[in-house]
N, C-alpha and C positions, 0 to 999 in steps of 0.2 A: 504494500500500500504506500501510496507516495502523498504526502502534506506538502501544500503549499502555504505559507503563511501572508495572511492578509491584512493590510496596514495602509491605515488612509489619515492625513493631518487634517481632515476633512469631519472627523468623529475620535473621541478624547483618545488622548494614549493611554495602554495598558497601564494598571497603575497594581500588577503584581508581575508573575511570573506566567503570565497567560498569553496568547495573542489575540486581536481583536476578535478576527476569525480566521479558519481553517478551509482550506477548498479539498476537496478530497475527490476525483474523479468527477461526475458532475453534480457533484453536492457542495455547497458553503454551510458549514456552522458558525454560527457568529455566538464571543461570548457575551453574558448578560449586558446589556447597556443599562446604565442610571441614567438619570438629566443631568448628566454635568455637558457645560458648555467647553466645547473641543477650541475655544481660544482663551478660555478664560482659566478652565480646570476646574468653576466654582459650579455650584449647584444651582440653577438655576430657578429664581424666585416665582412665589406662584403656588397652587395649589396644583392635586392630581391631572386637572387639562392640561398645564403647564409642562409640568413632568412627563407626560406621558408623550405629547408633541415632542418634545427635546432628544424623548429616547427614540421614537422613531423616526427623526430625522437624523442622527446618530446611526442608528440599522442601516437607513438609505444609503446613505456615503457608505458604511460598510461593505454594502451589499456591492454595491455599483462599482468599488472600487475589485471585487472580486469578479468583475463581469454577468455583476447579477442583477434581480431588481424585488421593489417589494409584491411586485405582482406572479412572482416567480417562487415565493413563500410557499412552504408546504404542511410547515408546522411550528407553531408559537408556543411559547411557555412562558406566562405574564406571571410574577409573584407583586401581590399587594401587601402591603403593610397593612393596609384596614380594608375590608372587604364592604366597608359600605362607598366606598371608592366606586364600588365594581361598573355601574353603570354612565359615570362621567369616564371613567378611564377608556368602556367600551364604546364610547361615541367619538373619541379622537380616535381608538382601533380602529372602528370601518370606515373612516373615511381615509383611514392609510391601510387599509389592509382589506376589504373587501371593498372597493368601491364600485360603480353599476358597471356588471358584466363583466366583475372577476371574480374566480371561486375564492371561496375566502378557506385561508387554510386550518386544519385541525388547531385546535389550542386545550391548554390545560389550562386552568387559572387557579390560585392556590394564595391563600393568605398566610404569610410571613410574618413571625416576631419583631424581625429586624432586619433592614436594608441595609449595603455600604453606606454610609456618610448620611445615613438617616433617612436617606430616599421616602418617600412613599412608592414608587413603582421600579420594577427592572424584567427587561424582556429579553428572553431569545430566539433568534431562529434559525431555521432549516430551509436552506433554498434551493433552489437547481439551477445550475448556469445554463 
């Protein structure tokens, strides 16, 4: 199996030992994104809409910089800090991630104790180039 690793200054830099994401034959895994702004490094103000736009436009530049797109998504995995979030965080989701006349892809959503840097939201996904 051969990895490519994928990196765009377009969405924050890895800030462990990880890489943003991974290409694997024709799959991209991307790891979790938070809202943190990819020029600033800070978390960007605002409540769950806020957050949740920042992260997937973070995934986009991700994706794209791997030759992929968000309409290209296969599978999501959202963790919320508060699960009464769930339905502002899923109205920034479809209009990034199912919008009219794309499948929208499989997701988990799952409420979390606690995010990096105190996030309320962080998502990942699975895509196909």
């Amino acid at each position: 199996m051969s990895k490519t690793v994928i990196s765009t200054a377009s969405a924050p830099a890895a800030i462990g030992p990880y890489a943003q994401a991974i290409r694997t034959g024709s799959l991209v895994f991307t790891a979790g994104q938070i809202a943190l702004d990819p020029v600033t490094g800070l978390v960007v103000p605002g409540g769950i809409a806020e957050q949740t736009t920042r992260v997937l436009d973070n995934l986009k530049a991700i994706l794209e910089a791997a030759g992929s797109s968000l309409a290209q998504t296969v599978k999501a995995t959202v963790f919320l800090k508060d699960f009464n979030d769930f339905a502002a965080m899923n109205a920034v989701y479809g209009a990034y991630l199912a919008p009219a006349r794309i499948a929208a892809p499989a997701r988990s959503t799952v409420e979390v104790s606690r995010l990096p840097k105190d996030v309320l939201v962080e998502i990942e996904l699975v895509a196909e180039v």
